[in-house]
Backbone bond lengths (Angstrom), bond angles and torsions (degrees), N, CA, C in turn:
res aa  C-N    CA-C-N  psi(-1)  N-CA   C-N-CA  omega(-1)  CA-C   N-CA-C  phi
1 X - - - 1.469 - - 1.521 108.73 -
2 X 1.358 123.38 125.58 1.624 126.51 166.63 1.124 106.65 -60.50
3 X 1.825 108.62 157.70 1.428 121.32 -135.71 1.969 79.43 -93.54
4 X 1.236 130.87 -37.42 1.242 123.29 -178.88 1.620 100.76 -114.11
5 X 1.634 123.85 150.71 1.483 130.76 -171.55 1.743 106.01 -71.45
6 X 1.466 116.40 128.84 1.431 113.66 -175.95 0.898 143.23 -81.26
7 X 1.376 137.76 128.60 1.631 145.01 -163.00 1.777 97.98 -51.45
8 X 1.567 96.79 -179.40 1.537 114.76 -176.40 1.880 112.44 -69.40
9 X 1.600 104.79 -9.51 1.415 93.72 -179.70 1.410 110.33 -112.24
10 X 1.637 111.15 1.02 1.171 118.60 161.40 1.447 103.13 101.03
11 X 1.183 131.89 16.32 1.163 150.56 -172.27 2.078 111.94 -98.05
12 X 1.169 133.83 104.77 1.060 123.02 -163.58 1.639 118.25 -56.51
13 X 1.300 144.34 152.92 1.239 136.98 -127.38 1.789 93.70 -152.84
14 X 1.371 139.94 93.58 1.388 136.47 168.40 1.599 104.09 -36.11
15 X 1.129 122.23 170.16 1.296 156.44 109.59 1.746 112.42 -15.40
16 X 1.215 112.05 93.18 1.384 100.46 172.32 1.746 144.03 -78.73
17 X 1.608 90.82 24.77 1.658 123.16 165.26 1.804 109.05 -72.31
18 X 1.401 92.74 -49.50 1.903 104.45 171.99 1.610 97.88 -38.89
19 X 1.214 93.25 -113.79 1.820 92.14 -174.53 1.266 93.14 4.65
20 X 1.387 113.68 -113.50 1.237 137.23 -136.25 1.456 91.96 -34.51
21 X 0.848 140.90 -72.32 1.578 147.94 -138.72 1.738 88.12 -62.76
22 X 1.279 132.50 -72.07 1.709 134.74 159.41 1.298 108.14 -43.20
23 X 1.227 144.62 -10.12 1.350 126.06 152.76 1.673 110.75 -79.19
24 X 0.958 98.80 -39.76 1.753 99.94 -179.97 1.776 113.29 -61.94
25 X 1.611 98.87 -44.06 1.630 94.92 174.17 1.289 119.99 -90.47
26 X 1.085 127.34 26.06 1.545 142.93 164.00 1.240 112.98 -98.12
27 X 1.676 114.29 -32.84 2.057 110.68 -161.95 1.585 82.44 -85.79
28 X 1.912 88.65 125.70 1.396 113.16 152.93 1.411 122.34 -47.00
29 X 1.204 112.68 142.40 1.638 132.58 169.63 1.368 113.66 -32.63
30 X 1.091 109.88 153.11 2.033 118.99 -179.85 1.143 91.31 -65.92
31 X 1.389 150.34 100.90 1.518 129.74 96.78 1.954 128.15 29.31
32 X 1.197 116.67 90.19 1.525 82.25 169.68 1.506 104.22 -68.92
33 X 1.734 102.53 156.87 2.073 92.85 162.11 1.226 109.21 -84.91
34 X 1.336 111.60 178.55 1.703 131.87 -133.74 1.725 82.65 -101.63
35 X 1.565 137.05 6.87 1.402 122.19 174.48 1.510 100.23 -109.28
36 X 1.255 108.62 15.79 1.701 115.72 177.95 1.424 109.35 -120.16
37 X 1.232 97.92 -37.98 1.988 94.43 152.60 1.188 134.70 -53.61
38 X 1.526 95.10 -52.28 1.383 100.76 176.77 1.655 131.06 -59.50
39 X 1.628 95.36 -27.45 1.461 121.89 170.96 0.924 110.66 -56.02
40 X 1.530 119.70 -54.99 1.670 119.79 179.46 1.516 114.92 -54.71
41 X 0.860 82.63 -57.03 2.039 93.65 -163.77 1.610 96.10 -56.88
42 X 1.318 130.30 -7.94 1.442 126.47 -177.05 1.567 84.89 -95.01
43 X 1.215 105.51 -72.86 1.717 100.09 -168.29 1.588 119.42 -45.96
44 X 1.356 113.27 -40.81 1.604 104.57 -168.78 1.794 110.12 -81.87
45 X 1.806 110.18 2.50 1.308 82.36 172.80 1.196 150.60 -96.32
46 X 1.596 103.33 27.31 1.416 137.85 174.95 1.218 100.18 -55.70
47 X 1.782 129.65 -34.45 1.311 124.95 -176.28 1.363 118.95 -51.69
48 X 1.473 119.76 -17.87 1.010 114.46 -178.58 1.538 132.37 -94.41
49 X 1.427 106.45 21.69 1.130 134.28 174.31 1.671 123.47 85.19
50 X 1.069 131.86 141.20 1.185 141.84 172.57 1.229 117.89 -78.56
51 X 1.286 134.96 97.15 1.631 128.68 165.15 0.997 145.97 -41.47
52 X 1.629 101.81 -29.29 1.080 110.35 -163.95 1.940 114.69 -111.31
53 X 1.545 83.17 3.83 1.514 114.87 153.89 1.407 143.25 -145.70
54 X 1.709 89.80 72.24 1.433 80.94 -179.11 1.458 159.59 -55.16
55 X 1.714 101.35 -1.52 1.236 115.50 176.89 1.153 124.19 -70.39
56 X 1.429 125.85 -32.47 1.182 133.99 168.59 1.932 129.15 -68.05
57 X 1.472 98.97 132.40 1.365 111.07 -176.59 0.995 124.20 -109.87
58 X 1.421 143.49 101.59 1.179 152.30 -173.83 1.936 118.54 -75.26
59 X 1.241 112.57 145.77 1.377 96.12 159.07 2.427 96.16 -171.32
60 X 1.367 82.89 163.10 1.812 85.13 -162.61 1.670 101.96 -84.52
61 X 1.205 100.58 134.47 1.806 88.61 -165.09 2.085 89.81 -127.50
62 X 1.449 106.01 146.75 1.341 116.58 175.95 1.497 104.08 -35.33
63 X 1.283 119.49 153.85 1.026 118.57 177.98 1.778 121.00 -132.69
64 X 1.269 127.24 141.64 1.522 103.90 -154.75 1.564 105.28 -82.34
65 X 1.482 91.40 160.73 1.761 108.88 -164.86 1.305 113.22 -82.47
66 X 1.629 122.60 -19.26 1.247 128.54 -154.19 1.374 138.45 -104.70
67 X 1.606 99.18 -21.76 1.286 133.76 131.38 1.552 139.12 -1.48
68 X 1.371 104.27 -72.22 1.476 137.98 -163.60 1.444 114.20 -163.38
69 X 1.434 102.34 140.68 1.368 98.96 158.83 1.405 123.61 -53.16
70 X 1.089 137.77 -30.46 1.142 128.96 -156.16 1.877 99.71 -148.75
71 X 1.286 137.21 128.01 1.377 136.82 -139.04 1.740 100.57 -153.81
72 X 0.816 117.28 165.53 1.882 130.27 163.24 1.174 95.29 -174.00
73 X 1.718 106.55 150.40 1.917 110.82 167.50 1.482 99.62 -149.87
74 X 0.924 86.48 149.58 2.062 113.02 167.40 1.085 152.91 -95.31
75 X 0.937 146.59 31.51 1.670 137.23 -148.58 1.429 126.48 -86.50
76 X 1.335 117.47 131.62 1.384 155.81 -163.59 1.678 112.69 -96.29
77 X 1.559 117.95 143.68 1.136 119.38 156.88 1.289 107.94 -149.88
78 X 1.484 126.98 140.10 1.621 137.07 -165.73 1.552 81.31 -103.20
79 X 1.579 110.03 106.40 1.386 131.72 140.06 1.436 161.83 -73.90
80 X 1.546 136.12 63.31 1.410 137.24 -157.54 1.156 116.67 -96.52
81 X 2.003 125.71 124.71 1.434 89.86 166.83 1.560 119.04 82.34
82 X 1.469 111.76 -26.03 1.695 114.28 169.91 1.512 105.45 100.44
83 X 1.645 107.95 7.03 1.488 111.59 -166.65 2.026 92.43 -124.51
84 X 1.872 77.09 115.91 2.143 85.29 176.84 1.506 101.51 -68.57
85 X 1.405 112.54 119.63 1.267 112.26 -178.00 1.920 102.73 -100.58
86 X 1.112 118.75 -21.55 1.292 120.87 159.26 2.157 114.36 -160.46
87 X 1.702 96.38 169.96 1.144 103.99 163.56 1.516 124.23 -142.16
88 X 1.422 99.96 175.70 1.677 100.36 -173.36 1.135 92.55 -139.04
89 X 1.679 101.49 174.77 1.397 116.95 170.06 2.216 105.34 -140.62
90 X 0.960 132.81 147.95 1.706 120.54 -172.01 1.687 89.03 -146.38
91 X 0.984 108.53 121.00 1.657 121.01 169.59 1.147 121.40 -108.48
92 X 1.431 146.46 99.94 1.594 143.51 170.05 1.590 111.22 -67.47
93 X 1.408 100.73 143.18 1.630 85.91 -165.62 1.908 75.13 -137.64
94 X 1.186 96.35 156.76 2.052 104.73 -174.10 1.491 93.32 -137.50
95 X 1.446 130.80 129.66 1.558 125.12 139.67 1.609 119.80 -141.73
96 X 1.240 90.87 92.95 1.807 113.24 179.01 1.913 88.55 -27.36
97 X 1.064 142.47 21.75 1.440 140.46 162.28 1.235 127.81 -114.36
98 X 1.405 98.64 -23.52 1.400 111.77 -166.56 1.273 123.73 58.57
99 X 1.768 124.54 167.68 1.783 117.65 -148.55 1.614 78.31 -128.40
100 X 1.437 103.53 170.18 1.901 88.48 161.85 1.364 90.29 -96.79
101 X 1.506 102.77 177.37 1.531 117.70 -171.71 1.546 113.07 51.49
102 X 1.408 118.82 13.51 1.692 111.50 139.89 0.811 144.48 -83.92
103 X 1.199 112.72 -13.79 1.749 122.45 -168.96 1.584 118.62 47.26
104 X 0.799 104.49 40.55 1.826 116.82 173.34 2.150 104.37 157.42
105 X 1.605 75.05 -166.74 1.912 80.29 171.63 1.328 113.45 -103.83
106 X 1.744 128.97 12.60 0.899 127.62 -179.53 1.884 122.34 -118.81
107 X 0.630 132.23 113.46 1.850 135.35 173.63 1.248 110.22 -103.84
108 X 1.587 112.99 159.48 1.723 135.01 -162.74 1.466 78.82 -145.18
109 X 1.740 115.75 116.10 1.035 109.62 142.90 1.438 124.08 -120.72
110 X 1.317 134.98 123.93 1.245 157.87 -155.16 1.344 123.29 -85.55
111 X 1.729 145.83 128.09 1.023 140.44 156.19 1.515 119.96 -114.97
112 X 1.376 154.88 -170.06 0.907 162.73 -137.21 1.586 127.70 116.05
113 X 1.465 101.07 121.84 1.855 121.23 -173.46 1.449 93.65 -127.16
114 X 1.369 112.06 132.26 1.136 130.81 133.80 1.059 152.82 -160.59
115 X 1.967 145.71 149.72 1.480 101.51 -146.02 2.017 101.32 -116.35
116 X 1.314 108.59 148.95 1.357 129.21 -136.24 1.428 83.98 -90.26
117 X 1.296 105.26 163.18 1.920 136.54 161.92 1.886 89.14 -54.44
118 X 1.247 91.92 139.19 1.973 80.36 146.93 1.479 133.34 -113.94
119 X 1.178 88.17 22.11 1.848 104.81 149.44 1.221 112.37 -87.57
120 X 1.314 131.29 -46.07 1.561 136.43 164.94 1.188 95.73 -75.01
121 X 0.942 164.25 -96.60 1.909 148.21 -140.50 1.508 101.33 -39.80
122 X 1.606 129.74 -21.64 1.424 130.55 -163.51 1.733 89.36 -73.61
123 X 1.432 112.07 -58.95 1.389 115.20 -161.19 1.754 107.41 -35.86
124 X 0.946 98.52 126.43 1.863 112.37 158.63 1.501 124.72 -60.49
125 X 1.274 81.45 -19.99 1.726 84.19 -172.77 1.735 97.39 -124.52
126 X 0.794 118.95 24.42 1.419 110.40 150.45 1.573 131.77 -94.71
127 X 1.576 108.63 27.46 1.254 94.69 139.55 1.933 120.86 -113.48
128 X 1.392 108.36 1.05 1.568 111.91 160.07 1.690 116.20 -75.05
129 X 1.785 109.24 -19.05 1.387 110.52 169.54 1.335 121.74 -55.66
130 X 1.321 106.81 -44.97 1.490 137.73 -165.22 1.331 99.91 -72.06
131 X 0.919 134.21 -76.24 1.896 149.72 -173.07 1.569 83.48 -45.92
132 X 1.531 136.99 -54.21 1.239 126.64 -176.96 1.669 121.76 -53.68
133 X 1.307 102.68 -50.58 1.667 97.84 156.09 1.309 122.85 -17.34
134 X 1.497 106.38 -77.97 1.326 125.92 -173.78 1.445 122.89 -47.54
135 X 1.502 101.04 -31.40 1.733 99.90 -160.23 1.142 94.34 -102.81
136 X 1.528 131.78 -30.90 1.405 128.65 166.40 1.727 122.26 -51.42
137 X 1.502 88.28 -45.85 1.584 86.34 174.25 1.753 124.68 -82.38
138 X 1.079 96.72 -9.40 1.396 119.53 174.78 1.704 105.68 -65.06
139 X 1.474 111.71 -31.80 1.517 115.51 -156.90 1.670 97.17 -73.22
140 X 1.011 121.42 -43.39 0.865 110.23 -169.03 1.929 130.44 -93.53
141 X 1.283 96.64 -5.90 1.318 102.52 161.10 1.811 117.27 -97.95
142 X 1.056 112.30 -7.46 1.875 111.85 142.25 1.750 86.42 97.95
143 X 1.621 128.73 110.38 1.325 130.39 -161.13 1.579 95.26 -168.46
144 X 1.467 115.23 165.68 1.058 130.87 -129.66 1.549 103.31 -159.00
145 X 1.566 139.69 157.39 1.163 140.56 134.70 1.779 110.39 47.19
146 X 1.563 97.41 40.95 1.765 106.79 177.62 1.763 105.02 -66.91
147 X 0.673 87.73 141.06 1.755 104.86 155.80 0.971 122.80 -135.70
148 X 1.821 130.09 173.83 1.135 125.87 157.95 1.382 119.84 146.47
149 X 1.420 141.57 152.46 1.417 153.84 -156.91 1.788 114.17 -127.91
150 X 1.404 88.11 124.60 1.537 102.51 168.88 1.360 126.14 -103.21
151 X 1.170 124.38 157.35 1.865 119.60 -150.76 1.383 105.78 -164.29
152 X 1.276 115.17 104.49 1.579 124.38 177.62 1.594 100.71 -97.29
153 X 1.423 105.26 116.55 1.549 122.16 -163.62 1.956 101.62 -91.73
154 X 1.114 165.23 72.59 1.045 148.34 -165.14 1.639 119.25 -106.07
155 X 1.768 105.58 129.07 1.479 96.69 -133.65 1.520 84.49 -120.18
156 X 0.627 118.92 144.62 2.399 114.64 -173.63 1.429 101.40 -138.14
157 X 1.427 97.18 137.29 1.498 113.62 178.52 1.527 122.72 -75.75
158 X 1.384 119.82 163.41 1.730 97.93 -173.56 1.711 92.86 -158.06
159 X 1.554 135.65 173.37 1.291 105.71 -170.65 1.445 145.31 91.49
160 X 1.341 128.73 -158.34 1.283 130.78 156.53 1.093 112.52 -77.50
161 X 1.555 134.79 16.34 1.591 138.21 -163.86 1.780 82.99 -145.43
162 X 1.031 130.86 9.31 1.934 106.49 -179.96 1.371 109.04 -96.08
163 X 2.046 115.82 27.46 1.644 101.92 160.24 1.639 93.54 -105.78
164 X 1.128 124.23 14.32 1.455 113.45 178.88 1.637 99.13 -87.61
165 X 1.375 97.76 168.24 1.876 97.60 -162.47 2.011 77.04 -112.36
166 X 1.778 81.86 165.49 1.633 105.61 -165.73 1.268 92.81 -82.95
167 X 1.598 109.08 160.63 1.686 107.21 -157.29 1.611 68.11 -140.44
168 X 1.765 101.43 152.04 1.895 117.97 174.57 1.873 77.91 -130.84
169 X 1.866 79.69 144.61 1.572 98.51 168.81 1.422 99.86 -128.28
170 X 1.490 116.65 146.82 1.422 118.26 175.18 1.026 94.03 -111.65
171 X 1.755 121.04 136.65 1.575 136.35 163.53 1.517 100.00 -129.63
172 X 1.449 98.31 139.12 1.323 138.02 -167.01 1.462 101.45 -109.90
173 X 0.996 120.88 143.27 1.660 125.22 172.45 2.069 110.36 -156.87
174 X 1.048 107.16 108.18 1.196 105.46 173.96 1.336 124.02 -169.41
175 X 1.588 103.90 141.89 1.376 90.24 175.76 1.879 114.59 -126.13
176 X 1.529 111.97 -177.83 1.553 105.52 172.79 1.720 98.22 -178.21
177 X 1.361 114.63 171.22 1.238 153.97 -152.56 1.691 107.53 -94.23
178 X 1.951 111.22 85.01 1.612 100.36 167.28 1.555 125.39 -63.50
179 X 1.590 125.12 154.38 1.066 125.64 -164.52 1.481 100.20 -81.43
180 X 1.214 129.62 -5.69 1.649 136.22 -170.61 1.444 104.29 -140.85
181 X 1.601 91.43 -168.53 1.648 109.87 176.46 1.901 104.73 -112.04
182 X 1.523 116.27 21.71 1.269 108.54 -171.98 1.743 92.45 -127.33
183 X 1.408 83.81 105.62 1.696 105.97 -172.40 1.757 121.77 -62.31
184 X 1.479 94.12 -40.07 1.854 106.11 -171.64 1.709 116.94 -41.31
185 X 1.556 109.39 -35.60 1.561 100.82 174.05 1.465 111.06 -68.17
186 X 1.254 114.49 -31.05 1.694 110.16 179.58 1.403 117.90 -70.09
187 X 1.207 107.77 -44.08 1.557 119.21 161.38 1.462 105.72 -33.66
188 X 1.497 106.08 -85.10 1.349 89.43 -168.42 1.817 129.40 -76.95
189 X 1.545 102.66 15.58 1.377 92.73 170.04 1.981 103.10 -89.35
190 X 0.904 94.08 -20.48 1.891 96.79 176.04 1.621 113.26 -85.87
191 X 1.382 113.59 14.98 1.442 106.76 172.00 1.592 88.72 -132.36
192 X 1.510 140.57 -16.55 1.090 145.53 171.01 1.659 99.37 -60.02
193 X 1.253 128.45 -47.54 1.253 122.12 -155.84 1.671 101.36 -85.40
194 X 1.569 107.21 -27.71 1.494 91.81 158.89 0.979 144.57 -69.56
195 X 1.588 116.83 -15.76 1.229 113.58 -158.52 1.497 80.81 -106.33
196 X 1.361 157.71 -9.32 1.219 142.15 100.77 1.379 122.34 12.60
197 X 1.140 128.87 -89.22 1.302 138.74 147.93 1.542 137.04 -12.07
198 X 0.980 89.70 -61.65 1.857 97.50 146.13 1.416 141.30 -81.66
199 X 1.162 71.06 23.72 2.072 94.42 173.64 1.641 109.66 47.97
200 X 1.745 103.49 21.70 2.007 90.94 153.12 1.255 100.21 -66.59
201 X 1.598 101.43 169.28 1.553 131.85 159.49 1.445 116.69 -70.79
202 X 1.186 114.23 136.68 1.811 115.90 170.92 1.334 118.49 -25.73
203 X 0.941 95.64 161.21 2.161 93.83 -176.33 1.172 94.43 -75.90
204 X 1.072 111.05 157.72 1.269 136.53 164.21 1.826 114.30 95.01
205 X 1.513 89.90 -28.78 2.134 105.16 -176.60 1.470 95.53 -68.84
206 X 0.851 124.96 146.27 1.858 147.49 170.76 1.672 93.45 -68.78
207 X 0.827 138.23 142.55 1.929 138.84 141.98 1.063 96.58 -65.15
208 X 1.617 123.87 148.02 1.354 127.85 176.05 1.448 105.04 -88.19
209 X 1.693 125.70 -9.72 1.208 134.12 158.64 1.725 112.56 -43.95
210 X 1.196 118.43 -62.53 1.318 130.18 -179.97 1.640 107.92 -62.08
211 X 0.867 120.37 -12.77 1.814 116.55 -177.37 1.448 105.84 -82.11
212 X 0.889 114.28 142.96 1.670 96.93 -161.44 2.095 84.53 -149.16
């Protein structure tokens, strides 16, 4: 008896699980497409530093898998003096499908910590200050379908630690929808809002610290 039952020409006939199963371990790997490359190579070339802020430190950090098909992330820290005055985190997320509530196939999702004056932690409205950062700097790199939550963390000592004074952290969380595949304005509006955050001056203003 043949090892499988025989077709009409008498020719023995597999199991048509075979194939399939060797077609599946044959198809090459996902490809990202070439508008997610291009995405990257716009976004990551912040690594090469900002001039026009040198405080900031860049470096390429894993990025999560689960998200999106297709992902990159970043993380940032605004440095003075040897003292981290804040950090971030920026995730590119790609799905040639698109999500609802993206408004395209592309999302920016955003993090940011940093810990506040406590003359500024008093303000009430410093978390509509904050969101203003964002959307201002947002304007001009061209964005879409923002969201996102602000959170004044205030942390008090108690103990052998209750002559230390209470420290407020502002965290930022948000994400939204670039109008392109050329990442660098978003970049730097998500490292703009930190260094915001750390109470530099707008780009381009001198600190009157530095005037010497």
């Amino acid at each position: 008896m043949p090892p499988f039952p025989s077709g009409p020409t008498g020719v023995a006939s597999p199991p048509s699980r075979v194939p399939e199963i060797y077609s599946r371990q044959m198809t090459p790997p996902n490809e990202p497409p070439a508008s997610f490359q291009r995405a990257v190579e716009s976004f990551k070339s912040v690594l090469d530093g900002d001039p026009e802020r040198p405080e900031l430190e860049f470096e390429e950090m894993p990025a999560p898998q689960r998200l999106a098909p297709h992902s990159a992330a970043l993380s940032a820290a605004v440095v003075r003096d040897d003292t981290e005055l804040a950090v971030g985190r920026l995730i590119l997320l790609h799905d040639p499908q698109g999500r609802p509530g993206w408004d395209g196939r592309f999302r920016l999702v955003a993090y940011v910590r940093a810990e506040l004056e406590p003359e500024i932690a008093e303000d009430p409205l410093i978390g509509s200050v904050a969101w203003s950062w964002l959307t201002e700097a947002l304007a001009e790199a061209g964005s879409s379908a923002e969201s996102g939550t602000i959170t004044r963390a205030v942390s008090e000592s108690f103990g052998t630690k209750q002559d230390e004074p209470a420290a407020t952290e502002l965290e930022l969380r948000a994400s939204w929808s670039p109008a392109g595949q050329d990442m660098r304005d978003h970049v730097r509006a998500w490292s703009e809002v930190m260094c915001m955050a750390a109470g530099l001056p707008p780009r381009g203003v001198r600190d009157l610290k530095d005037v010497r």
